[in-house]
Every structure is written in structure tokens, then in C-alpha cells.
C-alpha positions, 0 to 999 in steps of 0.5 A: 500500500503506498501511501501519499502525504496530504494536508488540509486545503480548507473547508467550503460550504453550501446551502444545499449541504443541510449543515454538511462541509468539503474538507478538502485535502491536497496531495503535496508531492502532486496536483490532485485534491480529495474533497471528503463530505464531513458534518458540522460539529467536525468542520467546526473542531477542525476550523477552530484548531486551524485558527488557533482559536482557543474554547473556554472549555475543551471539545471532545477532541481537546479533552482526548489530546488532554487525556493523551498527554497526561498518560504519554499516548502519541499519535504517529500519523492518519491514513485514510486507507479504504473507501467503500459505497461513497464512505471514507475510512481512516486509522488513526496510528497511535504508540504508547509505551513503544507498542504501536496500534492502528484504531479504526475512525472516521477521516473527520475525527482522525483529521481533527486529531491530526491537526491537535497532535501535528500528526501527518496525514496520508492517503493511500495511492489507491483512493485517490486514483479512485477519488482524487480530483486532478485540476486539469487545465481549462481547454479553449472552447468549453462546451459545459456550461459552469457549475452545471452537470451533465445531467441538468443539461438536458439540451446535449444529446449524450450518446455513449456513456464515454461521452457521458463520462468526458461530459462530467469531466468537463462539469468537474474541472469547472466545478474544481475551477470555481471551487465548487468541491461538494459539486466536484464530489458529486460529479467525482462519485458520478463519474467513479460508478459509470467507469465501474460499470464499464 
């Protein structure tokens, strides 16, 4: 399993998402992004860690960086390692007393202990060949209109489903173009299940 070293891009909203953000993660050694889907409170525990805002009293996840220290428990690194029907896994790599575990955990959780612990954050080579997004560079003519997907197009005939495919791609790279992640994640998704079924 080879492992790439990601770190946080940011978070952005919509106000379609019902209080759902994009944590987006880029690659350091490449050009792609792995915009995951996490819920509020999480967005929030990550942001304020990120700007160094301090609460007047700790969150879950401070109180587990508390209680960490106190017994000497460390956290080496965050792998996001599986991804199965749209639904991210992480581990978190932790050591104390020279022996080493791997706990299960969602990439939210991992990611807001990550930032609290200065742990590195990896992701496996194979989930973002799989969901990763590559901005690719815009062409001179481009047929998709911004923002929109393919399948709210209903004026393009679509006669394959490569063509499809090519289509969403274009929607994509706009999206990622106007950082638009949670349609990019979207259309990500939508694209991953028409290339499994071929």
C-alpha cells in the first residue's frame, strides 16, 4: 500500500449541504485534491484548531489530546486507507509505551486529531486514483456550461456513456475551477460508478 502525504486545503460550504462541509485535502508531492463530505460539529473542531482559536472549555477532541498527554499516548500519523459505497475510512496510528496500534475512525475525527497532535496525514495511492480530483487545465472552447452537470443539461444529446463520462469531466474541472468541491464530489462519485460499470 503506498501511501501519499496530504494536508488540509480548507473547508467550503453550501446551502444545499443541510449543515454538511468539503474538507478538502491536497496531495503535496502532486496536483490532485480529495474533497471528503464531513458534518458540522467536525468542520467546526477542525476550523477552530486551524485558527488557533482557543474554547473556554475543551471539545471532545481537546479533552482526548488532554487525556493523551497526561498518560504519554502519541499519535504517529492518519491514513485514510479504504473507501467503500461513497464512505471514507481512516486509522488513526497511535504508540504508547513503544507498542504501536492502528484504531479504526472516521477521516473527520482522525483529521481533527491530526491537526491537535501535528500528526501527518496520508492517503493511500489507491483512493485517490479512485477519488482524487486532478485540476486539469481549462481547454479553449468549453462546451459545459459552469457549475452545471451533465445531467441538468438536458439540451446535449449524450450518446455513449464515454461521452457521458468526458461530459462530467468537463462539469468537474469547472466545478474544481470555481471551487465548487461538494459539486466536484458529486460529479467525482458520478463519474467513479459509470467507469465501474464499464
Amino acid at each position: 500500500m503506498r501511501k501519499l502525504q496530504v494536508d488540509i486545503l480548507g473547508l467550503s460550504t453550501s446551502p444545499h449541504t443541510n449543515g454538511a462541509y468539503a474538507l478538502i485535502l491536497y496531495e503535496l508531492q502532486g496536483k490532485r485534491k480529495l474533497p471528503i463530505i464531513i458534518g458540522g460539529f467536525e468542520a467546526q473542531a477542525i476550523a477552530l484548531k486551524l485558527e488557533n482559536i482557543k474554547p473556554p472549555r475543551p471539545f471532545t477532541h481537546d479533552l482526548f489530546k488532554n487525556i493523551a498527554d497526561a498518560i504519554d499516548l502519541h499519535i504517529n500519523e492518519i491514513i485514510i486507507d479504504e473507501l467503500h459505497h461513497e464512505t471514507f475510512y481512516a486509522k488513526v496510528v497511535c504508540e504508547m509505551n513503544g507498542e504501536v496500534h492502528e484504531i479504526d475512525a472516521r477521516p473527520s475525527d482522525a483529521i481533527a486529531l491530526a491537526v491537535r497532535f501535528n500528526a501527518p496525514l496520508f492517503v493511500t495511492e489507491e483512493i485517490m486514483n479512485e477519488a482524487g480530483i486532478k485540476e486539469e487545465p481549462k481547454e479553449e472552447h468549453v462546451d459545459a456550461v459552469v457549475g452545471e452537470s451533465a445531467k441538468d443539461a438536458p439540451q446535449r444529446v449524450i450518446s455513449s456513456p464515454d461521452t457521458l463520462i468526458q461530459e462530467l469531466q468537463r462539469s468537474l474541472n469547472d466545478a474544481i475551477t470555481n471551487e465548487n468541491y461538494e459539486e466536484a464530489a458529486k460529479l467525482r462519485d458520478e463519474i467513479s460508478r459509470l467507469k465501474s460499470r464499464g
